[in-house]
N, C-alpha and C positions, 0 to 999 in steps of 0.2 A: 484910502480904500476901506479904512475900518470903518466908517464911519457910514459909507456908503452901503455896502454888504449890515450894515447892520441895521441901518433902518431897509431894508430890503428883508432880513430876516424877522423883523419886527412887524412891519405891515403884513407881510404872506404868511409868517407863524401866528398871529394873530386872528387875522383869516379864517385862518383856518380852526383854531380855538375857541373860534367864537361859532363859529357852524359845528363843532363837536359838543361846546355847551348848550348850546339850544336843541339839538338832538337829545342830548342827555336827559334836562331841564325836563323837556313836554314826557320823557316816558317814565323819569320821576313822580310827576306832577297826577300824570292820570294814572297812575300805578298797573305801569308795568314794564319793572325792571327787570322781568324775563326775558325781554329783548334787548337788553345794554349788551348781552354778549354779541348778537348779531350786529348793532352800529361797530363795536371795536374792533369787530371781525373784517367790516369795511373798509374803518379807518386804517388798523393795522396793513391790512394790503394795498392801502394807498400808498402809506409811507413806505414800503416797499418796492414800492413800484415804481414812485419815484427817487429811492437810492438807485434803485437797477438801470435805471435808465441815465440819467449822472453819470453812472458809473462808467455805461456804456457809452455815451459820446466821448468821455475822456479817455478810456481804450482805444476806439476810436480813431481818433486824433492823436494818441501818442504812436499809430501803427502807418502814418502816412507821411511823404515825403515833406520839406519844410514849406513849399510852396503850395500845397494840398492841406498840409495843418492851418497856414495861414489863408484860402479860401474858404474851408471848412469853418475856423474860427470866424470870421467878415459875414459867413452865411447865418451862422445862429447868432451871433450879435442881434444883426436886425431882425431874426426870428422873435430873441427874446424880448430885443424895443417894443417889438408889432403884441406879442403878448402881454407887459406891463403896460402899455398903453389901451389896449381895453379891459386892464381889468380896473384901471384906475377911475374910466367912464363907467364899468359897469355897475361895480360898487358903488357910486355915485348915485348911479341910476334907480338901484335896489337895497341901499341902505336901510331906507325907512321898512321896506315889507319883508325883507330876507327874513325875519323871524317867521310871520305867519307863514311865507312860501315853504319853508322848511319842515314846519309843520304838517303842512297841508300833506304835502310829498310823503311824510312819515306815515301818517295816521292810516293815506293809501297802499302804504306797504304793509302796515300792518297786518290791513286784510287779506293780501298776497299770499305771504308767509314771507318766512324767513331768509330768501334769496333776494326776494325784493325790498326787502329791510337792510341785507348789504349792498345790496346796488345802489341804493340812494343816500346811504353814509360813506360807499365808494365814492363815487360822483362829486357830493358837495366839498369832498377833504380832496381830490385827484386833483382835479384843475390847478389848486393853488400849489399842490407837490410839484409837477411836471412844467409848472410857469416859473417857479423858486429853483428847479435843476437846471432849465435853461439859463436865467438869468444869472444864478451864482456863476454856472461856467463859464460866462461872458465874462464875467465880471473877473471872475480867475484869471483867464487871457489876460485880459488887459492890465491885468498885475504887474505881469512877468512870474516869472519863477524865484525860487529865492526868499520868498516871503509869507508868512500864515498870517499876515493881516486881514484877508479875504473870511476866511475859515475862522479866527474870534470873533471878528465881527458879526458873521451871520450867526454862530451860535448864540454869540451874547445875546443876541437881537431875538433870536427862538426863545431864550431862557430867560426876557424880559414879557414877550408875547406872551408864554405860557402860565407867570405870575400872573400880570393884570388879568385873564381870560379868567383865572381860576377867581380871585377876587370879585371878579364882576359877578359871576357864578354864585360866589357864596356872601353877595351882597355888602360885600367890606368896601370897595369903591365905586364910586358912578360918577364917570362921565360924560359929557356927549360926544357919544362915536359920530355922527355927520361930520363935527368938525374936527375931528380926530381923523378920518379918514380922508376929508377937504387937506387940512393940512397936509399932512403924509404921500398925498397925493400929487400935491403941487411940489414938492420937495423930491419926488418918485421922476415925477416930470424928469427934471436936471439931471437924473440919476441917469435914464433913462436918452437923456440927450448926449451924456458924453459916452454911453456906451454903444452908442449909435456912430458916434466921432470915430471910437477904435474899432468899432466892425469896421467903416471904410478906410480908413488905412489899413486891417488887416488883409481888404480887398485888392489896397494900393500895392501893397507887399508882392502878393500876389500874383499881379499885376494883372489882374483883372479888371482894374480900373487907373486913370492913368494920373499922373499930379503927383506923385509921392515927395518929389525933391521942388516942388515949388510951395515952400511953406507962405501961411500967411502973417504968422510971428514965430520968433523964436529966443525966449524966456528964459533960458537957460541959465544966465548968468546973472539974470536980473531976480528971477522969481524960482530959485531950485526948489523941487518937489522935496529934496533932504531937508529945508528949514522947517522951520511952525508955520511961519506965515504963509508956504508958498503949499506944504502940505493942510491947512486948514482951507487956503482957496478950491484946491484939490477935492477935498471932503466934500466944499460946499456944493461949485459948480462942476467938480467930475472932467475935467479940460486937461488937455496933454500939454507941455509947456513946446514941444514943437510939433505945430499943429498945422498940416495943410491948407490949402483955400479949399480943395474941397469936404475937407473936412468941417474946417468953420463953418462955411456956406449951409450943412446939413446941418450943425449944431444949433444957430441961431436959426435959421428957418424952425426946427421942429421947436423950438422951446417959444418962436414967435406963433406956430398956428398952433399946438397944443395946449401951452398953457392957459389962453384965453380962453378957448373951447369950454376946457373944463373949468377955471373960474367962475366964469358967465355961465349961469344956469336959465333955462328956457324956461319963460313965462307959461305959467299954466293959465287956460281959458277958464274964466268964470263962467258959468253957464246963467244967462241973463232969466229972472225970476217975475213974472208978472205979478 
């Protein structure tokens, strides 16, 4: 789970640093840093807003019967799959232009005033706060209790985002983010797939869906989550060591039609030149 929660905090704290520095960046650049207090004003009530809401599904959820915790938990599982999975396309998607678009958005708040200067530093930091509370929480569930593996990882994972963002920023390293985000994204995938696994069984629990006692392996003795080896498969593929058929069935299905998806990128048309 460390490892997992922590490229989780690494891609979405990243994210999100990277649309904070480009924000930054253009009102630097064309001077006017009269309005860096309205982007923080933004920012800051994003991150706000997604503590509050975190906070509040885990209220929540600690106020509900154990069959009700465990439905609740199975529901935003897959809420938070269905969310990391488009942002993993859409970053994809908008990689190359999110600078200019950021831009663009900025320049036309500026003429607004200063409301619509924090709506649009709301906006581009919120998405990735309120997809990172979901997600972390899933990701907590399927912990268990008992353990702040969850919780270092993702901050390690913030407090390595927010080095390289600030380095990129101030021109100390360069990368290329496409394949930085290709990567991480294929890798998000799996992440993404076994937390798909424990929403349904937390559905099975529940018994809102049925299979819970008809496993498809069980690993237990062969591969304990307690070793290195069995906790490094863990990390990598995110898989429960007793794992239902319907569980599998979702796991490899999603990891069979998404990760090609998103590997495979769509041919763009030349437009033929007389």
């Amino acid at each position: 789970m460390l490892l997992n929660n922590g490229l989780i905090g690494l891609r979405e704290g990243l994210e999100a640093a990277l649309v904070v520095s480009i924000l930054v960046a253009f009102l630097v650049k064309t001077d006017r840093k009269h309005a860096l207090k309205w982007v923080w004003a933004g920012v800051g009530t994003a991150v706000a807003l997604s503590v509050g809401f975190g906070a509040l599904i885990t209220f929540t959820a600690a106020n509900m019967t154990f069959e009700q915790q465990e439905l609740f938990g199975g529901v935003m599982s897959i809420i938070a799959v269905a969310f990391v999975t488009g942002m993993i396309f859409w970053m994809r998607a908008t990689a190359r232009t999110i600078a200019a678009d950021l831009r663009g958005k900025l320049d036309e708040a500026l003429n607004i005033g200063p409301l619509a200067v924090i709506t649009v530093s709301f906006l581009s930091v919120g998405r990735e706060g309120l997809e990172t509370a979901v997600f972390f929480y899933s990701s907590v569930q399927s912990a268990g209790g008992g353990t702040t593996e969850p919780l270092i990882g993702f901050l390690a994972g913030i407090a390595v985002s927010i080095v390289l963002a600030w380095l990129l920023y101030a021109g100390a390293v360069r990368f290329n983010l496409t394949k930085f985000f290709t990567i991480t994204g294929a890798l998000l995938v799996f992440v993404a797939a076994g937390v798909l696994s424990y929403g349904i069984h937390d559905l099975q629990e529940a018994a809102f869906l049925p299979g819970l006692h008809s496993l498809a392996f069980d690993v237990t003795d062969t591969i304990p989550e307690s070793s290195w080896y069995g906790a490094l498969l863990k990390g990598i593929f995110n898989y429960s060591q007793q794992t239902s058929w319907l569980q599998a069935i979702a796991w490899v299905t999603y990891v069979a039609i998404v990760l090609p998806l998103f590997l495979i990128r769509p041919r763009t048309r030349v437009a033929a030149t007389n």
